[in-house]
N, C-alpha and C positions, 0 to 999 in steps of 0.2 A: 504494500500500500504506500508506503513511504516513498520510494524513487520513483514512482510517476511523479507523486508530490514535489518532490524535488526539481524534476524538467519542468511541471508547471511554475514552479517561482525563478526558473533561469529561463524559461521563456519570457514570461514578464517582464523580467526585469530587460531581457535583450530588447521586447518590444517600445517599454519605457525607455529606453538609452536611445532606443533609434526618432522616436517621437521626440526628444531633448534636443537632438543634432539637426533634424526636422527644424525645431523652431527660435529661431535666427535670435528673437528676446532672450534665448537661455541659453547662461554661458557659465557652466558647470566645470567643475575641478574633472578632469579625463578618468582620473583614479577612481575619484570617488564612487563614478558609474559603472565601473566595469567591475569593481570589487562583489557588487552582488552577484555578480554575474557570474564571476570566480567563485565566491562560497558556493552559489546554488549548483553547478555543477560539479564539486569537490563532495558536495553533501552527497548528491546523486549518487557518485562512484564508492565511496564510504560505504553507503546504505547498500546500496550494491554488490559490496565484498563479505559486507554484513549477512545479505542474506542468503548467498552462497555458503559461510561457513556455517550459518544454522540450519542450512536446508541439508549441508551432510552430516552434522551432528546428530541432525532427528532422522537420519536415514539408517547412520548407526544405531542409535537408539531404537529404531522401530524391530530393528533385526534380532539385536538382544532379547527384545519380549517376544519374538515372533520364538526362535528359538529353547529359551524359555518357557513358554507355553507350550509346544511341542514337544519339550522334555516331558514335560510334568503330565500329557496327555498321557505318552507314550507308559512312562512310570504307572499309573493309574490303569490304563489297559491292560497292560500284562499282570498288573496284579491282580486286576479283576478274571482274567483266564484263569489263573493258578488257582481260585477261589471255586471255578465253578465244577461240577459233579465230577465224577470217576466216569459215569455213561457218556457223558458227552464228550471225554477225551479218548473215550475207548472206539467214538465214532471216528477222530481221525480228521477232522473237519479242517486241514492244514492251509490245503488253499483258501479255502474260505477266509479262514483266520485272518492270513497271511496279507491277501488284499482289500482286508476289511480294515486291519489297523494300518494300513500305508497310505490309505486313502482318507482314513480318520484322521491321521497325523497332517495331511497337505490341508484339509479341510480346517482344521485349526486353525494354521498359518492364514490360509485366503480368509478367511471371517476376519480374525485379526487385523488385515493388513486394508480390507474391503472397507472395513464399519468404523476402525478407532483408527485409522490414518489416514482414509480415505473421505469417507462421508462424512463423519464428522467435523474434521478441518476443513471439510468444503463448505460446510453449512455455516461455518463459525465464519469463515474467511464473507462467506455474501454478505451476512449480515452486515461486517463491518464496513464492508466497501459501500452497502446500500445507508449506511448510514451515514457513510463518508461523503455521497453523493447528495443523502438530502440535506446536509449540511452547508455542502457550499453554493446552495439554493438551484441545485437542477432535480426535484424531485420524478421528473417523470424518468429519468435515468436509473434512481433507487427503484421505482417500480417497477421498472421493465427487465432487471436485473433481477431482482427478486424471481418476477415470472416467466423469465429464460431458464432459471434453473428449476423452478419448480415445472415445467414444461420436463426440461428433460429427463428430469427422475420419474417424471409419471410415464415417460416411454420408456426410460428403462425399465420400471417395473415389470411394464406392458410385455415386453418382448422377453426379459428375463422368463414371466409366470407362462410364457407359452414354449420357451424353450426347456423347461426343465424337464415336460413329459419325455421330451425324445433325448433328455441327457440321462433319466433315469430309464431310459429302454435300454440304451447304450451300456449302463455302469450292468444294469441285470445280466446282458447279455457278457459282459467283460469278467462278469464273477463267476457265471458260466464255465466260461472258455477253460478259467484261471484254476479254476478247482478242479476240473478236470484235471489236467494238466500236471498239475502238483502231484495231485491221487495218484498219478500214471506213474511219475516217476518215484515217488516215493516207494512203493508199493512195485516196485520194477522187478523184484523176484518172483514176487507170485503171478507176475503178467505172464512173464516172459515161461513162465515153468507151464502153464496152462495152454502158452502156444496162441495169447489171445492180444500179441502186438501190433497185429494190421487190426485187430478191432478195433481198438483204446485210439489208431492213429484216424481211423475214417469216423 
């Protein structure tokens, strides 16, 4: 928010200097005038460096908790396996298992990185620009800024809530495939002892 602000007061000020040299009545110290001109684009480049080295601070930082939370899913998942029945380990359920928690684990991270780094700072960020906007008295700019974004969330939703059917066709069919697969080779003596490895492959 800040370095646009900043080009807007070394625009001005460049357009005031020019309007000074313009009018033949006013006869200004040369310094004097150009000194805004110098702060306002020093300030620019500052804020500018500024928000490059926060915007990689909090990129590390998002990583940390991303990671972090994937630890601690991960920890919790397999502890809850260890917890559950003797039958249900005696089924074998490997593949299943296998790409139920890999995909629990990446599912953590995207929530994480979707909802508290993504949508939230963007909601936070409107606000303040719209409030920035009706502040320096251009309100139809805060509103139409408000309802650009509130537009595009309502299509992403839109198209999110209609893709998920064919992304959860997809994950059924991949857990499918995946459990299979594992079974087969886990379980690779007694296939292969029974003579039943162009089955398990077609």
């Amino acid at each position: 928010i800040l370095p646009p602000l900043a080009i807007k007061y070394a625009v001005d000020a460049v357009a005031s200097n020019t309007a000074a040299h313009s009018d033949s009545s006013v006869d200004d110290d040369e310094g004097a005038q150009v000194q805004p001109i110098v702060r306002a684009i020093l300030a620019f480049f500052l804020l500018k460096l500024l928000s490059l080295i926060l915007s990689s601070l909090v990129t590390v930082t998002q990583r940390m908790v991303s990671l972090d939370a994937e630890r601690r899913f991960s920890i919790a998942a397999f502890a809850h396996l260890h917890h559950l029945s003797l039958s249900y380990h005696l089924e074998k359920h490997i593949g299943e298992i296998t790409l139920i928690m890999n995909r629990g684990t990446d599912s953590i991270s995207s929530l994480i990185d979707a909802l508290l780094f993504s949508l939230l700072p963007t909601l936070f960020e409107t606000l303040i620009v719209s409030a920035v906007f009706w502040k320096l008295g251009t309100p139809e700019i805060a509103v139409s800024t408000l309802a650009s974004v509130a537009l595009y969330f309502g299509y992403t939703y839109k198209v999110t809530a209609t893709r998920v059917k064919y992304r959860r066709a997809v994950i059924n069919a991949n857990d499918a495939v995946g459990q299979k697969e594992t079974e087969t080779l886990v379980h690779y003596e007694t296939v292969a002892m029974f003579g039943r490895t162009d089955d398990e492959i077609l």
